[in-house]
N, C-alpha and C positions, 0 to 999 in steps of 0.2 A: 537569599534575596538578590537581584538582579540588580546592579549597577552598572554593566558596561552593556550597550549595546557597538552590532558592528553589522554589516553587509558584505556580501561578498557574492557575485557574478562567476557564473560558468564562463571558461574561456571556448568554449567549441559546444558543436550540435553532439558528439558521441554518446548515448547512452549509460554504456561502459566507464567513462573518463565522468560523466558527470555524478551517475550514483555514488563511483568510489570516493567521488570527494565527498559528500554525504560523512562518511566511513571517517575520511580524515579530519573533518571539523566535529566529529563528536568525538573523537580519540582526544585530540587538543583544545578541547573545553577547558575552562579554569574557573575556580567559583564566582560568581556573581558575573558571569557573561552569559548575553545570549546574541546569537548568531539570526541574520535573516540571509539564506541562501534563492538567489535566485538563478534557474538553470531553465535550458529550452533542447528539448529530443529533436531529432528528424528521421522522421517515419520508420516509428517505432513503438511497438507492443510492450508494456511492461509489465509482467504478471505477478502477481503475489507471492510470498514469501513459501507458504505451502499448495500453491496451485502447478498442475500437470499441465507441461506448456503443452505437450498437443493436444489436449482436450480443450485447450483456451484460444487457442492461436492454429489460425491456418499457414503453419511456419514455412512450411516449402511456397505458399506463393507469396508471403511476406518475403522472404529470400530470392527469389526469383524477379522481385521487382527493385530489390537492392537495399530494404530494408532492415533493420535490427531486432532482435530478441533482446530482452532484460528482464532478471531476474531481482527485486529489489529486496532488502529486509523486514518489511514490515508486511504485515497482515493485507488483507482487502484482496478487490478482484480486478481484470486483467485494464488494459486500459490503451488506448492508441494516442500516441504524441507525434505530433508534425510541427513546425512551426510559426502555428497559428495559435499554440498552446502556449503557457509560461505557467512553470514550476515552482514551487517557493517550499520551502524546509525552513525551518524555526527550530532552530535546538538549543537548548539549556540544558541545566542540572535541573534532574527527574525531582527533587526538594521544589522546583521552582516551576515545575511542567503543570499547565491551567488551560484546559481545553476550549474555556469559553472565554478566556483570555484571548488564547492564538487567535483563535477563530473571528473575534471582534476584530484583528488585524487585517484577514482579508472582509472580511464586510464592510467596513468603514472605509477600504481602499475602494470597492465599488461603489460605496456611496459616493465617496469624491468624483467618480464620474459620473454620477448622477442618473444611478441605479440602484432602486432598493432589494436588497438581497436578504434571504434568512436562511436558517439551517433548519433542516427540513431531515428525518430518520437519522440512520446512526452516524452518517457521515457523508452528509451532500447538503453542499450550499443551491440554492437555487433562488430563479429572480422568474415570477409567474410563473412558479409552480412547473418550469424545467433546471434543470440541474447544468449549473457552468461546474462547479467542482467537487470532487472527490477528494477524501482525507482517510487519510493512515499515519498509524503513530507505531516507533519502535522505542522500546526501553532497553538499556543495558548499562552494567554493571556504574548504574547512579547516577549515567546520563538519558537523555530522549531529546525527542525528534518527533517535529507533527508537520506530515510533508499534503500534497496535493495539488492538483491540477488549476487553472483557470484556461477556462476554452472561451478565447477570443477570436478565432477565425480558422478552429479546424474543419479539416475537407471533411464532412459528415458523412461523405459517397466511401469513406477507406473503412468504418467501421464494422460495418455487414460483411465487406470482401476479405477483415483479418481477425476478428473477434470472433466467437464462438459462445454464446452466451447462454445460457442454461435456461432450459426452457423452464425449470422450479422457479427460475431468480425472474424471467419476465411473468410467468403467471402472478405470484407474488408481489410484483411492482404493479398488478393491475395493465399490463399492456402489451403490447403484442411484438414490437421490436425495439431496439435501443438507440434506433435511430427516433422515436417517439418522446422519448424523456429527456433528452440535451437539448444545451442550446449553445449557440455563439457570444457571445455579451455586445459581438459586433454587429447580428443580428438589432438587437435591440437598442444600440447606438452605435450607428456608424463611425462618430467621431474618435471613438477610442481607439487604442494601437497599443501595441506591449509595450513601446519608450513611454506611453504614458500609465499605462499600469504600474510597472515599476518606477515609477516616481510616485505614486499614489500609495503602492506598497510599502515605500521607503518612508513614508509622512505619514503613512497609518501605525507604522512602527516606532516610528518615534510619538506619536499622540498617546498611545495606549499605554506602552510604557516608560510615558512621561520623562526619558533621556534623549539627550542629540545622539547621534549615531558617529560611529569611527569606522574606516576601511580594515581589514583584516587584511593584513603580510605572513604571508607560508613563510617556512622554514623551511633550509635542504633538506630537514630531518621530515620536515611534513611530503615534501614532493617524493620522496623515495619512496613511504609510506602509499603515497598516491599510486604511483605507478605500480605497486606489489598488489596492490587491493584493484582499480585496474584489471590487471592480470589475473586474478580472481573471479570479476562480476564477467570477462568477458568467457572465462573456461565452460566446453559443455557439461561437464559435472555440474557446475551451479547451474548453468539454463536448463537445462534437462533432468535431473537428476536420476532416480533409478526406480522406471515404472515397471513392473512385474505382474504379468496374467496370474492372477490367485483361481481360487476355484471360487469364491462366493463375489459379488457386488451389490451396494445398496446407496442410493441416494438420496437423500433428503433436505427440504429445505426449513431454516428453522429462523429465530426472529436475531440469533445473531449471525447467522453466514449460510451457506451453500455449503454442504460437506458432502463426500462420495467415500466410503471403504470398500477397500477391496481385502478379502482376509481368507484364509487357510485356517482349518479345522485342525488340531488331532485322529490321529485316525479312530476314536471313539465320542468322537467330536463334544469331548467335556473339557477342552483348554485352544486358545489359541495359537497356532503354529507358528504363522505369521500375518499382519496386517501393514499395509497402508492406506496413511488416511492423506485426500485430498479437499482442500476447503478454501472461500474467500473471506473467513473469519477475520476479523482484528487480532484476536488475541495469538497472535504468532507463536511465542513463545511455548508458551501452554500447548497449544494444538501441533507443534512440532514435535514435541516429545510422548506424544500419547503412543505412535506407533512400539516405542521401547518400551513403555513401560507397560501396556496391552501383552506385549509379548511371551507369551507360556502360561496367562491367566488365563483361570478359570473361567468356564462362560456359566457366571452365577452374578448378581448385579451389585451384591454389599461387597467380593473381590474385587469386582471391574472400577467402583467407585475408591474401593479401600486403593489401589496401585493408582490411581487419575490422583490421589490426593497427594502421593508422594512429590507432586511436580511443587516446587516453590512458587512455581506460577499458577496453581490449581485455580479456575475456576469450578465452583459447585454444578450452577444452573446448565455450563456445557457438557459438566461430565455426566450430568444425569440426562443430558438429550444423547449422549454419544452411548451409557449403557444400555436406553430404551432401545436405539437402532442396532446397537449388535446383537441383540438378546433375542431370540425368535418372540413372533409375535403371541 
């Protein structure tokens, strides 16, 4: 049960510096706290947990114009931040984690500016039927986290020249670019400004769950933590991690994410050699470790489901989209 709330503000635009703090207030949760993190990128692509930055991100001229890569932990798909965007994370103990809970907290904060907003498929708020945010949630070991965007006055001309957006994932939205289905919120009331979002935010959070709020103070032991983790979201092992030309490729788009395998046969081609799987699924966890546990199975469908179940994280409905697509048709 939640009794303390707290707030806490990114001190810089870094990408890097603000994810890892993400890392470090879910490390230093304690029971009955929850956390409203609000942070702001500049000019920067953040992609999913298991998505292929080069397939997502035009990374050499994102770098070329002085930009950032990030790599975050949780699930979804890729996303461009500049600082016309503001960020918010909500973390609690996963006991106390309520989707339509978080979520009434950024609604209500646009309603206070005096914009009705709804949630609209698996994870996008929108105000007439275009989308200001995008949500993703990570769980770990009894904590979570449900983080996401508010676009208040991003340059919408950066997202074509850095994104890379799957033509399954626009067919599927019904439209032709993704400059088509966002919107600014400044668009549609100029009066607003992120100093007043985040005060809106900060009053939506304490409305919903009915506590005042208190500032959150690190520890030395939390900053050191920062700067190792830090050091982590910025290494190219986590932006990039390790894409390999297999011999087969398949794509598909399904009602919970956008997945691509790329997989190696047996040379009698009755087990899998090797596989990776790219996706902007939610379910991170689960779809992280499919590539392992795929590995040396059989390509027969009650195998490929029996090794998907072993994950603690198992979803059913995606392991039986992920059998259908490896399985010849």
């Amino acid at each position: 049960m939640i009794d303390k709330l707290f707030i806490i503000e990114g001190d810089g635009n870094n990408p890097h510096r603000n994810l890892a703090l993400e890392a470090v207030l879910l490390k230093r949760l304690q029971p009955g706290e929850c956390y409203l993190y609000l942070w702001q990128n500049k000019h920067t692509v953040v992609i999913g947990r298991n998505q292929n930055a080069l397939a997502e991100c035009h990374v050499q001229q994102l770098e070329q114009d002085g930009g950032f890569l990030a790599r975050r932990l949780s699930g979804g798909g890729a996303v461009y931040h500049d600082l016309g965007n503001l960020n918010f994370t909500i973390i609690m103990n996963t006991e106390d984690f309520d989707v339509e809970k978080q979520t009434c907290v950024i609604l209500k904060a646009v309603q206070l500016q005096g914009l009705q907003a709804e949630k609209n498929g698996r994870n996008d708020l929108t105000v007439e039927g275009k989308k200001f945010s995008g949500h993703a949630y990570y769980h770990h070991a009894g904590r979570s986290y449900h983080h996401g965007t508010v676009m208040m006055n991003v340059d919408m001309s950066q997202l074509p020249k850095y994104l890379n957006v799957s033509p399954l994932k626009l067919r599927a939205k019904g439209v032709q670019s993704v400059q088509s289905r966002v919107c600014n919120l400044m668009d549609l009331n100029p009066q607003i400004s992120v100093a007043a979002m985040k005060e809106s935010l900060r009053e939506a959070f304490c409305q919903v769950y009915g506590l005042p709020v208190g500032e959150l103070e690190l520890t030395e032991a939390d900053r050191d933590f920062w700067r190792s983790e830090e050091a982590k979201m910025s290494a190219p092992e986590w932006l990039y991690g390790e894409a390999k030309v297999l011999d087969f490729s398949k794509e598909m788009r399904f009602d919970w994410g956008t997945v691509r395998m790329d997989y190696t046969l047996s040379g009698d081609k009755q087990s899998v050699r090797e596989l990776q799987l790219w996706t902007d699924g939610l379910e991170a966890e689960f779809l992280q470790e499919v590539p392992g546990l795929l590995q040396g199975c059989s390509m027969e469908r009650d195998a490929i489901l029996a090794r998907l179940s072993m994950s603690d994280e198992a979803n059913p409905r995606i392991a039986d989209d992920i059998a259908a697509m490896l399985l010849p048709a």
